[in-house]
C-alpha angles and dihedrals in degrees: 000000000000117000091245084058101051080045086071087058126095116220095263092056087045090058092052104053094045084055093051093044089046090053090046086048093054095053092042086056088050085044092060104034089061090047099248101114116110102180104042092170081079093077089059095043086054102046082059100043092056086046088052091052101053094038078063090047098048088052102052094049089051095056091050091063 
């Protein structure tokens, strides 16, 4: 998701969807660790893309104060 995306999100949406990329993260590590993955750029996509979520989120909340 692009950051102007995850923008259009409330926190609670934000949460969410940071809870959903880091479970798909952890399978994907599991994933890896046993020698099935086949991608294995997608660890990095989804690292970033968590990162990219709570940056929002942080800024969000921060605007709120």
């Amino acid at each position: 998701m692009k950051a102007t995306e995850l923008r259009s999100l409330s926190v609670d949406e934000l949460n969410t969807k940071t809870s959903e990329f880091r479970a798909e993260l952890f399978n994907l590590k599991v994933k890896h660790a046993t020698g099935q993955l086949e991608d294995t750029a997608r660890l990095r996509t989804l690292r970033r893309e968590i990162a990219r979520a709570e940056t929002v989120k942080h800024e969000i909340q921060e605007a709120q104060k």
